[in-house]
N, C-alpha and C positions, 0 to 999 in steps of 0.2 A: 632567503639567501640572495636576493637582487643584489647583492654588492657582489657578487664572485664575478671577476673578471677575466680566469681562463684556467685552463687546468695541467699542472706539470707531473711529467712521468717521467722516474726513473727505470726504465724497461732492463732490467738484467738477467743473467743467464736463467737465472733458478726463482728470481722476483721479480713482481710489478710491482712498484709502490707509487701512488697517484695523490699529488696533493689538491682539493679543489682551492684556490686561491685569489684574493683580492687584487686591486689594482697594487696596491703598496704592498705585495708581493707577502703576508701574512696567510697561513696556512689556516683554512676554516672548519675542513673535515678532509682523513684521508683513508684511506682504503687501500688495501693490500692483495693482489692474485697472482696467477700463474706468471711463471717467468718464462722468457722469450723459446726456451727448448719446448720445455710442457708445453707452450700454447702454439708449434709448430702447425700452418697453414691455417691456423684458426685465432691470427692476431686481431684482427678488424673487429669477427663475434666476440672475444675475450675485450676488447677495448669497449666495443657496444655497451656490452654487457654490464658493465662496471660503472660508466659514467652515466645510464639512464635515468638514473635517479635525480644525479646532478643537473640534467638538463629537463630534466621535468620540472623542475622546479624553477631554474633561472636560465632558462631560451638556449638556444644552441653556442656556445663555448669553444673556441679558440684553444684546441691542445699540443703543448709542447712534449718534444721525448726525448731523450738520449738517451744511449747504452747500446745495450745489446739488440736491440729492438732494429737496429740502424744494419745488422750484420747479417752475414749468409740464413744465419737461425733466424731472423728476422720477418719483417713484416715487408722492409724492402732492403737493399743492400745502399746503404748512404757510402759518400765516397769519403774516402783521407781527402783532408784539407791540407799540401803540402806550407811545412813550418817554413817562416813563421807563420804562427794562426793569431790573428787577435781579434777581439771580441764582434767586429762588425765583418770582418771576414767569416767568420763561423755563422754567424748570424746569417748572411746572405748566402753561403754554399747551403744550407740546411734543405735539405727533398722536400717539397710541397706536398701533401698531398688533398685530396678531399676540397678543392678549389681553392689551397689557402689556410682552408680549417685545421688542418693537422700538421704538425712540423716535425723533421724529424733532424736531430742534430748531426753532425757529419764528426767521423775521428777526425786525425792529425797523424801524419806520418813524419820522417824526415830520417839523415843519416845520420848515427848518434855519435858520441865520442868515440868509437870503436871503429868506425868507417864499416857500421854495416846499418841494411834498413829498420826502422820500429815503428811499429803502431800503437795507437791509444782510441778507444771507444770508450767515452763517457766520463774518461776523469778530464778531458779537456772543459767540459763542464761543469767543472768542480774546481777545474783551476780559475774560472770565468769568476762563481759565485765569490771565489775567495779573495779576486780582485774587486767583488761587490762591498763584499763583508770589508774587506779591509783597503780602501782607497790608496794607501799609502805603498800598497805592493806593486799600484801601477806604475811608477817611477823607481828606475835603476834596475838594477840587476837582484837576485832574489833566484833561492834553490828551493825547491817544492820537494818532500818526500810523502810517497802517497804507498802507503802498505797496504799489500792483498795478498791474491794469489800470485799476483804480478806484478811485482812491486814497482811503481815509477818514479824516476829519479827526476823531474823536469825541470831546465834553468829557464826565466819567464826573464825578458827583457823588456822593460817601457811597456808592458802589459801586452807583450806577444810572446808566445809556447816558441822560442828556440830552437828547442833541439829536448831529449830525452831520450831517459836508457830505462829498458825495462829488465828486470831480476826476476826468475820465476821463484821466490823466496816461499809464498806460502805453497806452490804447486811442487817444490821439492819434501816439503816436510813433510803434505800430505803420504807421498809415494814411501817416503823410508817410515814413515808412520804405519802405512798399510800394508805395504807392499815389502817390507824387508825384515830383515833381524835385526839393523839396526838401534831400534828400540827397544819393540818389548814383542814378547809374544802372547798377543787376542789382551791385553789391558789397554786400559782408555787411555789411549794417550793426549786425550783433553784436559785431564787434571793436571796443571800447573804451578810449581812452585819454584816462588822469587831466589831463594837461595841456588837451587840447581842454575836459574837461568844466569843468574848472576858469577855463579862462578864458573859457566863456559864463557861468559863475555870477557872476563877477566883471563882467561885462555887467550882471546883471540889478541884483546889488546897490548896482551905483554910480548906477541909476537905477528904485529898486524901483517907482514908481509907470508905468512904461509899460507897456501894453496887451502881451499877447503877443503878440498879433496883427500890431503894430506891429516886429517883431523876427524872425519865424519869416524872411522872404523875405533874412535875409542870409545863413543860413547859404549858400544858392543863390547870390550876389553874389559871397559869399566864396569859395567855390568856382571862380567862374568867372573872376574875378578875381588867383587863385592867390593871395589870403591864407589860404587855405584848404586842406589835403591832403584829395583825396577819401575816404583813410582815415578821415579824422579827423571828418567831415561828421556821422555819428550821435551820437557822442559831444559833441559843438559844439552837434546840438541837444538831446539828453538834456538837456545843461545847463539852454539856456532852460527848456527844458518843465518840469522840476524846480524849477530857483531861481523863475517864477516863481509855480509849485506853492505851495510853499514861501510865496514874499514874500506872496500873498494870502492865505494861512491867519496869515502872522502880524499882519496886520492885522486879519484879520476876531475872530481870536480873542487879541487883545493882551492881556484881563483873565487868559484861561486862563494866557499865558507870561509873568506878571510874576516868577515862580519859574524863568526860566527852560530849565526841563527841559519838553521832550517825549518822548514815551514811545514810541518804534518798534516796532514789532511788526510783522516781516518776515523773510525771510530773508536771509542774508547780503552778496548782490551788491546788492540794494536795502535794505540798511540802509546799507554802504557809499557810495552815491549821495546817501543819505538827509541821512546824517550831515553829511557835505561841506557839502550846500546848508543843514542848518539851523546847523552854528557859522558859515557863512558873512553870516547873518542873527542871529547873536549868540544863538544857541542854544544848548539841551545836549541831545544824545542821551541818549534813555535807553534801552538795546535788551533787550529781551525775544525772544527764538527764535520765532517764526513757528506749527512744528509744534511745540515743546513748549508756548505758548501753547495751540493746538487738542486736542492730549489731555489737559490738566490742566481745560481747560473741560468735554470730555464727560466726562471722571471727574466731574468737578461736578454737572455733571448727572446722573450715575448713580447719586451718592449722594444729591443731596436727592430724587429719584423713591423710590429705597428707604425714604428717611426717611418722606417722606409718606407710602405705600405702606404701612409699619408704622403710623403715628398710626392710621389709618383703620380698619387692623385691629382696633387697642387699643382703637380706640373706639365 
């Protein structure tokens, strides 16, 4: 493996996923461990640990991170890069560490349409890759939807992070999934089915303006009422929570979707979800890969650090 030229980590809460990587940013081998909680005080041995192999082989390697890795749970605390961020600004805020050898990406904060503060850790690096992956995203204006636990909403200008709003969209469903009656009582509420989701969406959008709030206690009605299969309970509410995820972001940001395409950047079961609720609001998906997003960004990063790295030499 003499051609591997440095190695990219996605450090997150619950995962490490490391891809060893070439100059032309192609993935060789990768490997998966402890995520930034689990590997609390013991990041540097968990990183050791992992890449040993790789550097037995092809000399010591040049590693990039982003995520969670960058945060209080972390390995150090990287700072918010106030928006706008764009690609050589993020590049040069990034924490050195290890002489150099190690990089560590920096969030993005700023105040969002709402006039209050937001942060992002590691999907700025995924907004990075997507302007890799797709060049034509660095010119003009362009709305990014990135689904999670936290859903980000982000408007990207001329290839700089704006501004964004974050939805705690999947960390609400988790709670009424686990933690209420609104669902179901001890059934998996991971079995999903398209017609349940489909016809809460169809809920939200025949009346986009009502409060969530105003909506979550039927799926429980519904249920008890047997218009409702307790199967179908999760699914019924994914919907609301999504559509109207979804219906608020495209009000708040109507100038972004006058084109409109929004830009997905997830993985496949939540792009799938995704998509649904935004042609259901007269949208278009645009999906971009999630993890090929995340290693086209720290290739990004690895090459304007070089670059810099070299002027500085030169000069």
């Amino acid at each position: 493996m003499a051609h591997a030229a440095f190695i990219a980590g996605d450090w997150g809460t619950s995962q490490l996923r490391l891809y060893l990587c070439d100059a032309a940013n192609n993935v060789l081998e990768t490997r998966v461990a402890r995520g930034a909680a689990a590997a609390r005080g013991e990041h540097e041995k968990v990183l050791d640990g992992e890449i040993a192999a790789w550097e037995n082989s092809c000399g010591a390697l040049h590693v990039v991170l982003c995520g969670m890795i960058g945060s209080s749970i972390g390995w150090v605390q990287a700072p918010y890069l106030p928006a706008p961020a764009d690609p050589r600004g993020l590049a040069a805020a990034c924490v050195s560490l290890r002489a150099g050898r190690v990089r560590i990406v920096p969030g993005v904060s700023c105040r969002n349409r709402l006039a209050a503060p937001d942060v992002m850790r590691g999907e700025e690096t995924q907004i990075l890759g997507a302007l890799v992956l797709d060049p034509r995203l660095c010119v003009g204006r362009h709305l990014f939807c990135m689904p999670g636990t936290h859903t980000k909403w982000v408007v990207v200008r001329d290839g700089a992070i704006t501004e964004f709003l974050t939805a705690p969209t999947g960390e609400i469903f988790d709670l009424l999934s686990k933690h209420s009656v609104m669902v179901r009582d001890g059934a998996d509420e991971r079995a999903m089915n398209d017609m349940a989701f489909d016809a809460a969406l169809q809920r939200v959008s025949t009346q986009p303006g009502v409060e969530l709030l105003h909506r979550i206690f039927e799926v429980r009605s519904r249920r008890l009422l047997s218009e409702l299969p307790a199967d179908d309970a999760a699914s019924y509410m994914s919907g609301l929570l999504i559509g109207s995820d979804v219906a608020g972001a495209a009000r708040l940001f109507a100038d972004e979707t006058r084109g409109n395409t929004v830009h997905l950047i997830a993985a496949p079961g939540l792009v799938h979800a995704y998509s649904k609720a935004l042609r259901a609001f007269g949208l278009t998906p645009g999906v971009i890969d999630g993890g090929s997003a995340s290693i086209a960004g720290l290739g990004e990063i690895f090459r304007l650090s070089q670059t810099a790295g070299a002027q500085r030499a030169a000069g």
